[in-house]
C-alpha positions as CSV (number, residue, x, y, z in Angstrom):
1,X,-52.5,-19.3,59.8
2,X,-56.2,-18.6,58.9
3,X,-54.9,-15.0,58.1
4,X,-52.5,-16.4,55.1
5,X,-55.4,-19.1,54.4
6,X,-57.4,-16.3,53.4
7,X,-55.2,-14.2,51.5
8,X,-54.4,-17.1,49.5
9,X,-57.9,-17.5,48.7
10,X,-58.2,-14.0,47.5
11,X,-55.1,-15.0,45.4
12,X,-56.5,-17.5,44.4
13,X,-59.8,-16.4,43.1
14,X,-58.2,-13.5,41.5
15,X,-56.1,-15.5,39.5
16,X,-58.8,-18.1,38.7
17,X,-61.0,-14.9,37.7
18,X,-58.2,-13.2,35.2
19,X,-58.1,-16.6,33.7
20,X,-61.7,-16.9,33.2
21,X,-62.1,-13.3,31.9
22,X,-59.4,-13.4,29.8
23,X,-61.2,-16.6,28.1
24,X,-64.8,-15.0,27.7
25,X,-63.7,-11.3,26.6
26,X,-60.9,-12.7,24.0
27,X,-62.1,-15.6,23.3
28,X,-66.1,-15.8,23.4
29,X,-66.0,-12.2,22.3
30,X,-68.1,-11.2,25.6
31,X,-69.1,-7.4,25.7
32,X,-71.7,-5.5,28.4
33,X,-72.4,-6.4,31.8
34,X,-70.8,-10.0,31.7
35,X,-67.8,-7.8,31.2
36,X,-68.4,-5.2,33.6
37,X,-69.4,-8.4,36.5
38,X,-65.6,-9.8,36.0
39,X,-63.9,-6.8,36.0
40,X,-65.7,-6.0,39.5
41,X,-64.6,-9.3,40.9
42,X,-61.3,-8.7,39.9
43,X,-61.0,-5.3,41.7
44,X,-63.0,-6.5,44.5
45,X,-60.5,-9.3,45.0
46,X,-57.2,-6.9,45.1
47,X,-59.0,-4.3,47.3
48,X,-57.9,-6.9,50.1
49,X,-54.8,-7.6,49.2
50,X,-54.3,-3.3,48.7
51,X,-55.5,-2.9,52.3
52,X,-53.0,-5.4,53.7
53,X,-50.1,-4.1,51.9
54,X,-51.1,-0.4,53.0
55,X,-51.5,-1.9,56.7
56,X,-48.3,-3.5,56.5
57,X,-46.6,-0.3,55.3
58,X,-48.7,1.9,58.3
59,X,-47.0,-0.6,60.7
60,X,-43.3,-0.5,59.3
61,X,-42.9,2.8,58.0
62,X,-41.9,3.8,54.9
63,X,-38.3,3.3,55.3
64,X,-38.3,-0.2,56.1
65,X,-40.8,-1.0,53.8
66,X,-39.2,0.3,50.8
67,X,-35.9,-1.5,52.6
68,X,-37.5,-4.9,51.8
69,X,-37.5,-5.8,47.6
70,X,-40.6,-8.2,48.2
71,X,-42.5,-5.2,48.8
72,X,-41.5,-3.7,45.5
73,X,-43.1,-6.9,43.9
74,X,-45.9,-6.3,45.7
75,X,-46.5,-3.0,44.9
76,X,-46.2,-4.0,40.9
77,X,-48.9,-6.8,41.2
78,X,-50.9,-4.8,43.1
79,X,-51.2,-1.4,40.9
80,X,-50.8,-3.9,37.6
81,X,-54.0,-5.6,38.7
82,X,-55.8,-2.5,39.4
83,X,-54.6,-0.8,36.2
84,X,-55.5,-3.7,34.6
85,X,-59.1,-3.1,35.8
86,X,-59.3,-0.2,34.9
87,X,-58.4,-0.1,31.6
């Protein structure tokens, strides 16, 4: 349980971050470092949830990961977030 207590933390804190940035950079107008700081916390926050989906498809194999749809939802809110970041 403490295992899906903290991914829902990192979750969490990503989506509480996107939020946030979303208000300073488009809102506030917020350039620089400010910007730069967010940004970092949002990629910081999906590197975990990237490990666990790579671990996850290390322990299945490709064939039955790509078997299961959830892992296809996955995938797109994992590479969207980090796109995201980087752009």
């Amino acid at each position: 349980m403490s295992l899906h207590l903290f991914g829902f933390m990192v979750h969490l804190v990503y989506t509480v971050m996107l939020n946030y940035y979303v208000y300073e950079i488009y809102s506030r107008h917020v350039d620089g470092e400010r910007k730069n700081f967010y940004v970092f916390i949002l990629a910081a926050s999906m590197i975990y949830t990237w490990i666990y989906d790579v671990i996850q498809l290390c322990k299945t194999g490709p064939l039955d990961y790509l078997s299961d749809p959830w892992n296809y939802v996955d995938f797109f809110y994992i590479y969207g977030s980090l796109g995201n970041c980087v752009v």
